[in-house]
C-alpha positions in Angstrom: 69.4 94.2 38.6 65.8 93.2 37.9 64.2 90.0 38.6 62.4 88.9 36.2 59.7 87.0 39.0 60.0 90.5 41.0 57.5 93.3 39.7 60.4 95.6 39.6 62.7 98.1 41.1 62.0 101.8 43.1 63.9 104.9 42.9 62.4 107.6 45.3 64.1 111.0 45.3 63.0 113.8 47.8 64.5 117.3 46.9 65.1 118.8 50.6 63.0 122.0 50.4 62.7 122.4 47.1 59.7 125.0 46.3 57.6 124.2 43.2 56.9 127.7 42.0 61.0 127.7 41.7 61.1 124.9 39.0 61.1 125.5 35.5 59.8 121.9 35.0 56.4 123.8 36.4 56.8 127.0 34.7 59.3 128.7 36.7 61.1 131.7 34.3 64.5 130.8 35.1 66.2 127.2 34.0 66.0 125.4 37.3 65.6 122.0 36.2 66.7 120.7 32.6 67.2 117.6 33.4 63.6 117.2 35.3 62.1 118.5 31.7 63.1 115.8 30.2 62.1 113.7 33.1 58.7 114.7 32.2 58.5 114.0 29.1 58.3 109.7 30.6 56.6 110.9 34.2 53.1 111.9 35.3 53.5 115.3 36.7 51.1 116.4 39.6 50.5 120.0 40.1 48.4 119.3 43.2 50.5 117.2 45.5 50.3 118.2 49.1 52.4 117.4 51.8 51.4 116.5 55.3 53.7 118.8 56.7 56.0 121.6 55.9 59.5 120.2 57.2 61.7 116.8 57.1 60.7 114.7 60.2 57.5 114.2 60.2 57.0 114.5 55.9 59.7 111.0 56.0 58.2 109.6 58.9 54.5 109.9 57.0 56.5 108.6 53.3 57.9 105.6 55.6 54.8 104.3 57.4 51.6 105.6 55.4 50.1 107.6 58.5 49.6 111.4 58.9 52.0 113.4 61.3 49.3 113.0 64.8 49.3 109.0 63.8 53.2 108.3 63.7 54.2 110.9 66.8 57.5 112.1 64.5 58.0 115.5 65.7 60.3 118.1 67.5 58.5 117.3 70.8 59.5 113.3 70.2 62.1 113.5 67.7 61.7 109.9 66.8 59.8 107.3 65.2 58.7 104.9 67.0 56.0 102.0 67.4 55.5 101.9 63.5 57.0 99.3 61.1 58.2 101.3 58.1 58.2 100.9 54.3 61.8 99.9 54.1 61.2 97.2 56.7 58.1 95.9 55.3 60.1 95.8 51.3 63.4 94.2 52.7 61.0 91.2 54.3 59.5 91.0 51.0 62.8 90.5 49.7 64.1 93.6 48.1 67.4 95.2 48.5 66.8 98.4 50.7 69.2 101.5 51.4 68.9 105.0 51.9 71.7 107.8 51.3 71.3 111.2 52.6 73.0 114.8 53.2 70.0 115.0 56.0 70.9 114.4 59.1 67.6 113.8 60.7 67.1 110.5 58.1 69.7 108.5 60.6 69.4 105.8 62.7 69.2 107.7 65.6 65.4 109.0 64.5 64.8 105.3 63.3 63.8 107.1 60.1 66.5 104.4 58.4 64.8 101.2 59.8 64.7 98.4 57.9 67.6 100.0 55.0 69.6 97.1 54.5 72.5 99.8 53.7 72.5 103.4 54.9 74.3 106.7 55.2 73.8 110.1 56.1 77.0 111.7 55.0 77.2 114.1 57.8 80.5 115.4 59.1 79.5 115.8 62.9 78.1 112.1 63.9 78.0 110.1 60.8 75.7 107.1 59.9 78.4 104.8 61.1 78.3 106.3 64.8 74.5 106.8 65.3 73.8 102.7 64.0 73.0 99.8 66.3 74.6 99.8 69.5 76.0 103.1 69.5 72.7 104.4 68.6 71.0 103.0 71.3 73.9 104.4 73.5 73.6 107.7 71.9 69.6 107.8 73.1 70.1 106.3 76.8 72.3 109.3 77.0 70.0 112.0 75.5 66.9 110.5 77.7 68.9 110.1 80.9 68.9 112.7 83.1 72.4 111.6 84.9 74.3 111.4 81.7 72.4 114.4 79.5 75.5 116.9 80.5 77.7 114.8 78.8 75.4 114.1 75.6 75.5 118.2 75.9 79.0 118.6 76.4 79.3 116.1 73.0 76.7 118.1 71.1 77.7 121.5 72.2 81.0 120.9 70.3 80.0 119.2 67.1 77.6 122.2 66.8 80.9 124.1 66.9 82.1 121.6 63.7 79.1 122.3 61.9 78.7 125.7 62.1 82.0 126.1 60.2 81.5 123.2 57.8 78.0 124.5 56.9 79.6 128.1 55.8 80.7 129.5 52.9 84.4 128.1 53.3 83.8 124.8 54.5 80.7 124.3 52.7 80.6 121.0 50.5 78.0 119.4 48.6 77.2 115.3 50.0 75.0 115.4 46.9 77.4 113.6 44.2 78.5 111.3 47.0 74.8 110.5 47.3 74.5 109.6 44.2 77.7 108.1 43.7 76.8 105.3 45.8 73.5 105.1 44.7 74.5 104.1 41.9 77.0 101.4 43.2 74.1 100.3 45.4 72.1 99.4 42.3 74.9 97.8 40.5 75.4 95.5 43.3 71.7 94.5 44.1 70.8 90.7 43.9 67.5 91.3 43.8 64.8 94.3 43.0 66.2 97.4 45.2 64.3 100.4 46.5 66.9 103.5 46.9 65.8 106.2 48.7 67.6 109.5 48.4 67.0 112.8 50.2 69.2 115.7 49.2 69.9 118.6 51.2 71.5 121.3 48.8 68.7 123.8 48.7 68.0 123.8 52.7 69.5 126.9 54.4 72.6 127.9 54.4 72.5 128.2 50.5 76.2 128.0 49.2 76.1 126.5 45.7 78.8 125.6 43.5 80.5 128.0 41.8 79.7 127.1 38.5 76.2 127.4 39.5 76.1 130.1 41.3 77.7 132.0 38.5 74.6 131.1 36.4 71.9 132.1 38.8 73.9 134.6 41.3 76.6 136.4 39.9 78.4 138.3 41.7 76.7 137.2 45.1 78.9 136.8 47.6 76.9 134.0 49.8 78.5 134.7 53.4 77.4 138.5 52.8 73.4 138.0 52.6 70.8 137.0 55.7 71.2 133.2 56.3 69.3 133.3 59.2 66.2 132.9 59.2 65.1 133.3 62.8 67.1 137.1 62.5 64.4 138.0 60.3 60.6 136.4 61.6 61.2 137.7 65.0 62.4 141.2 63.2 65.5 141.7 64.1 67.3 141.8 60.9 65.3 143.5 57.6 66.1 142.3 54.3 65.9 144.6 51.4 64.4 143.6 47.8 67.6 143.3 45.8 68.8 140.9 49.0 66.0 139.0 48.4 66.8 138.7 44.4 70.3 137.7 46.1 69.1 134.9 48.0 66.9 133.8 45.5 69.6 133.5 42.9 71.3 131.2 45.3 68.8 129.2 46.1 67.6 128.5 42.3 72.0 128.1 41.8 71.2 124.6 44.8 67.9 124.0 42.7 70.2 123.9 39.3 73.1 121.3 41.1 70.2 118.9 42.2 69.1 118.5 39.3 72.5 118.2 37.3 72.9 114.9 39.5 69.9 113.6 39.4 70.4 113.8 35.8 73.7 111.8 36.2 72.1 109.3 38.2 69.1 108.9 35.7 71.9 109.0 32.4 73.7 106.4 34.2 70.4 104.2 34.9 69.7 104.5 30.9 72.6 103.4 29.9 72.8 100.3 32.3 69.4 98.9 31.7 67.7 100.2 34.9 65.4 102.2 33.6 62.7 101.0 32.1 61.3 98.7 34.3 61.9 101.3 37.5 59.2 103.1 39.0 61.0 106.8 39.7 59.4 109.1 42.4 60.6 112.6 42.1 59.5 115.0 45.1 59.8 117.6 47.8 59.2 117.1 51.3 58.6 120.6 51.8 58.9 124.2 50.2 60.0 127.6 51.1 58.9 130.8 52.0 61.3 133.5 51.2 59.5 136.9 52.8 56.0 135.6 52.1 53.6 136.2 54.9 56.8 137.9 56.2 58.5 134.6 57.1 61.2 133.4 56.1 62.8 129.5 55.7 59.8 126.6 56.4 58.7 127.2 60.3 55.8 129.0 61.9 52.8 128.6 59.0 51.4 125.8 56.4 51.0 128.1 53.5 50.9 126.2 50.2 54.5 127.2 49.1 55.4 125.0 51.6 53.1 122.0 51.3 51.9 122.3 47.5 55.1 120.6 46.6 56.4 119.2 43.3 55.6 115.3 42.6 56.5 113.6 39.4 56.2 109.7 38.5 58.2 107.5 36.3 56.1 104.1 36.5 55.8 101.6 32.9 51.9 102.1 33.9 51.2 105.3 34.1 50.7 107.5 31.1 54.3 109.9 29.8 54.1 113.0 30.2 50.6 113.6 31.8 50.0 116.4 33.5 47.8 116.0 36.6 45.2 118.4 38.5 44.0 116.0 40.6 44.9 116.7 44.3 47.3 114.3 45.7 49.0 113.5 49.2 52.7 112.2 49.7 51.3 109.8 52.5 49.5 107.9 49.0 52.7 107.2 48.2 53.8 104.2 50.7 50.8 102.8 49.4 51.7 103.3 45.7 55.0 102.0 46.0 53.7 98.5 48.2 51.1 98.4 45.2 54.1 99.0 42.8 56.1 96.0 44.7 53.2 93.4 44.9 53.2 93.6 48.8 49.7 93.3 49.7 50.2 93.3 53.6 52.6 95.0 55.5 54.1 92.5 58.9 54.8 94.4 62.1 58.7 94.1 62.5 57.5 93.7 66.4 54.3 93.1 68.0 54.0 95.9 69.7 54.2 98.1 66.3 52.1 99.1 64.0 51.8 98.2 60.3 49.6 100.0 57.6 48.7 97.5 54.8 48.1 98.6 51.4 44.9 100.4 50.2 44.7 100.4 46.8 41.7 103.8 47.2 45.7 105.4 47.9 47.5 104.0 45.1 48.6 106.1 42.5 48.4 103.2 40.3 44.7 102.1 41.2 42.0 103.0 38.9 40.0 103.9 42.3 42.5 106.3 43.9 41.0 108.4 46.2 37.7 106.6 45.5 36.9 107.2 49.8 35.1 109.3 52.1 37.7 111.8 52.0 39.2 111.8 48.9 38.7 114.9 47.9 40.8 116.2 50.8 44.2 116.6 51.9 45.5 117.4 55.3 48.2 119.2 57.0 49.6 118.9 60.3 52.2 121.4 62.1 53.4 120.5 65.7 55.1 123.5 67.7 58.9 123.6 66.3 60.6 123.8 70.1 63.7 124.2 68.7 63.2 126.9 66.4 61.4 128.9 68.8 64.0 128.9 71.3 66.4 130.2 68.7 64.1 132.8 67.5 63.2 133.7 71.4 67.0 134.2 71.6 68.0 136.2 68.2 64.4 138.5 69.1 66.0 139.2 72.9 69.1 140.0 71.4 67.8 142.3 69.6 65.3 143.8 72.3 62.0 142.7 70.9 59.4 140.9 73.1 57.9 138.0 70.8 53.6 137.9 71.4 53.1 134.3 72.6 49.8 134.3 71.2 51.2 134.2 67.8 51.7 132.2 65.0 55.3 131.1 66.3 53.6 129.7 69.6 50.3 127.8 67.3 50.4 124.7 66.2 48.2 124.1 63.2 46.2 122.1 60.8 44.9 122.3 57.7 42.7 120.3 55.2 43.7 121.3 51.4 41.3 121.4 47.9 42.4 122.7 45.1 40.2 125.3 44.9 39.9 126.3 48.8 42.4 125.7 51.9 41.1 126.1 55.6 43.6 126.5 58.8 43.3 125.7 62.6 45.6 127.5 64.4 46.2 127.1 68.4 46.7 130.5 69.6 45.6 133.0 66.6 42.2 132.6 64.1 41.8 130.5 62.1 42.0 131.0 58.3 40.0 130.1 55.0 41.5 131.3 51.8 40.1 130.8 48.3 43.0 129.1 46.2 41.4 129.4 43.3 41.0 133.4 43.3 43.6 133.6 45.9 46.6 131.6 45.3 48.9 133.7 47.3 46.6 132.9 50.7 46.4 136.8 51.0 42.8 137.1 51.8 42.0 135.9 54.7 37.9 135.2 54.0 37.3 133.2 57.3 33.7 133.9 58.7 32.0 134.8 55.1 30.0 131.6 55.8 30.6 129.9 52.4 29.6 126.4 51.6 32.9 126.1 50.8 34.1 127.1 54.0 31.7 125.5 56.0 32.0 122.0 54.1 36.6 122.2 54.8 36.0 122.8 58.1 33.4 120.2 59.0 36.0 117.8 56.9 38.7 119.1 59.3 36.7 118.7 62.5 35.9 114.9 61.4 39.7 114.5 60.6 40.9 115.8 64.0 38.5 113.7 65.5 39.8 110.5 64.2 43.3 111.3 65.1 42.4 112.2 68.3 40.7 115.4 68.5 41.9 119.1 68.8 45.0 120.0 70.9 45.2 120.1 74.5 45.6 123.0 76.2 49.3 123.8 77.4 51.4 125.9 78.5 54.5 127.3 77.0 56.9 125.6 78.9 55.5 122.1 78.7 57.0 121.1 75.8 60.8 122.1 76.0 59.9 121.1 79.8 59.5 117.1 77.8 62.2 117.8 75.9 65.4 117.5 76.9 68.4 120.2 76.6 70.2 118.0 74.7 67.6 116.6 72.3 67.4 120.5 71.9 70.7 121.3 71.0 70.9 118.0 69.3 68.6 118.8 66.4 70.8 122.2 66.2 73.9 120.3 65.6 72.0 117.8 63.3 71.9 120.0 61.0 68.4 120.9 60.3 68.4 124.6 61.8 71.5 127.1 61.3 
């Protein structure tokens, strides 16, 4: 419902992994997204939108609270946001109906990712929304952080891992995506007030098993159990995968890409037909890509190459000019700020006093005729904190197989980057850094670090000043430290949540 004294409502869809280059809407060969064509037609579409990093966590945490990855803390080595009031906290006080549905299972209470959603749910089969909210949540952490009770938090963990490793296969395997939208929709036929929905949907993350009518479309023929699902098997080397595999798991992923977009079209149908379109302002994005044998990795861990952080951004707003096609650079982080712009909120009110609120800036509003007007404008940055997790597995599936993994190595390195259009340069912790020329080099496959060109030079003195003001370049430590911090069940936790296979 919209109210008339209200400036109107928010939609915001992120498309869980969801690769640019794979999207017809942006050129893509195959016909990916229909529906998101015709989208287009009444959105600004931004070919330069950059992402601040390349998986779920700490991408929401920066969409929820306006502050890059080192600012919030989100990450695998604190698996929570904390200390931060977020954007659905901040609309919900300004009296908007909030909620958030989700196939992902780190968007849950438990990660305070859902803060402040007046409704919420995750649609996960091992612990669903319902268990990880309020009390039990708080439960559920005291027994992850406490060292007396962590056996049994594994004990529980160890066995919904068990669940999900059969309901994420090819037999159990079930789409949360019309569910998603199904009450999405019911959420904005109930609101009082002006509603923001937020949706994330999870259908083209790994393990790709697509409907059948889809994946007759994109991968006949493909039998989805049979091909490499694994991505760890394959970065430590373990497990090759051969060209026409690659076509295979392509076809299926494009087949999620295709089933996405068939909903979102429902939902967007359904909007037009019930008058809750016009007024809306619709956000359309990825959190992050994926890499499928590019820099001979495989899934969205261990690099910040642009098919992971150039994603695809598209905006439905009655100010902003239909079917546009945009080259200026962009960052998702500009988008809290666009939507409190959107919403009339001026300040943001910590939710407690010992948290921290970021109040609009209108330089970061999409909507702003000065956006980006500041020092750094013509940057974007990228940040990449070690994925503990995902190195343990891939420790595991390379001893398995025999093969000793070099710890100075990409999989070890935590990284940065700062991001033009035209030129992209990369810190790395533990191998060199990197400078590529995007606008020759679009595939990041010259490495031209060390030619000393201005444009070189100029990224990396912006990148020095930006690690400075978030509080300089990494410490040194060792390899152990981290999973050292992290507890064996927070480990196995984000296994069974769903976000690794």
């Amino acid at each position: 419902m919209t109210n008339d004294d209200e400036p109107g409502n928010v939609v915001f869809v992120v498309m869980d992994t969801v690769r640019k280059s794979h999207l017809s809407v942006y050129g893509y060969d195959r016909p990916t997204t229909p529906g998101l064509e015709r989208f287009a037609d009444e959105a600004a579409v931004f070919e330069q939108a950059v992402s601040p990093a390349p998986w779920t966590l700490p991408v929401h945490a920066s969409l929820f609270t306006g502050m890059y990855p080192s600012q919030h803390g989100a990450s695998q080595e604190n698996p929570y946001l904390e200390g931060a009031t977020t954007l659905a906290e901040t609309l919900s006080g300004a009296g908007y109906d909030t909620a958030c549905y989700s196939s992902n299972a780190w968007i849950t209470p438990y990660t305070h990712l859902t803060d402040g959603f007046d409704d919420q749910d995750n649609f996960f089969e091992v612990m669903p929304g319902d268990f990880l909210s309020g009390p039990l949540a708080k439960a559920w952490k005291t027994m992850n952080d406490n060292e007396t009770l962590r056996k049994v938090a594994d004990y529980l963990v160890s066995v919904g891992n068990k669940i999900h490793e059969y309901t994420a296969s090819g037999e159990g395997a079930d789409s949360k995506t019309p569910q998603v939208i199904d009450r999405t929709m019911e959420f904005i036929d109930d609101a009082d007030d002006d509603y923001f929905a937020f949706i994330n949907l999870m259908d083209a993350h790994l393990p790709y098993h697509p409907p059948e009518e889809y994946k007759q479309e994109f991968a006949p023929g493909v039998d989805s159990t049979k091909v490499c699902q694994n991505s760890k098997e394959y970065n430590c080397g373990a497990r090759d995968i051969s060209d026409d595999e690659w076509e295979a798991i392509e076809g299926l992923y494009d087949a999620e890409i295709r089933h996405i977009d068939a909903e979102l079209q429902r939902l967007f149908s359904w909007m037009q037909e019930n008058d809750e379109w016009d007024d809306t302002m619709v956000v359309v994005c990825a959190d992050h890509g994926e890499l499928h044998g590019e820099h001979d990795l495989y899934g969205h861990e261990f690099c910040i190459y642009d098919p992971l952080v150039n994603v695809p951004l598209m905006v439905k707003h009655p100010e902003m000019e239909s079917g546009k096609r945009e080259d200026q650079q962009v960052e998702l982080v500009d988008l809290y700020h666009t939507v409190l712009d959107h919403a009339g909120v001026e300040a943001a009110e910590p939710s407690d006093p010992t948290e921290t609120a970021v109040s609009l800036d209108r330089t970061r509003s999409l909507l702003d005729a000065d956006y980006r007007d500041f020092a750094e404008g013509d940057y974007a940055f990228v940040e990449y904190y070690r994925p503990v997790v995902e190195l343990k597995q891939l420790e595991q599936k390379a001893a398995d197989a025999g093969i000793e993994l070099d710890t100075d190595s990409r999989f070890y390195s935590r990284m940065r980057a700062v991001r033009r259009p035209d030129a992209k340069y990369i810190r790395n912790e533990r191998i060199g850094d990197e400078f590529y020329h995007l606008d020759s080099d679009p595939g990041e496959t010259e490495d031209a670090r060390g030619e000393g060109t201005d444009e070189e030079v100029e990224l990396e003195g912006a990148l020095s000043e930006f690690e400075e003001s978030v509080g300089g370049e990494w410490k040194e430590v060792e390899d152990d430290d981290v999973l050292d911090d992290m507890s064996d069940d927070a480990k196995d936790r984000l296994q069974d949540l769903g976000y690794i296979d």
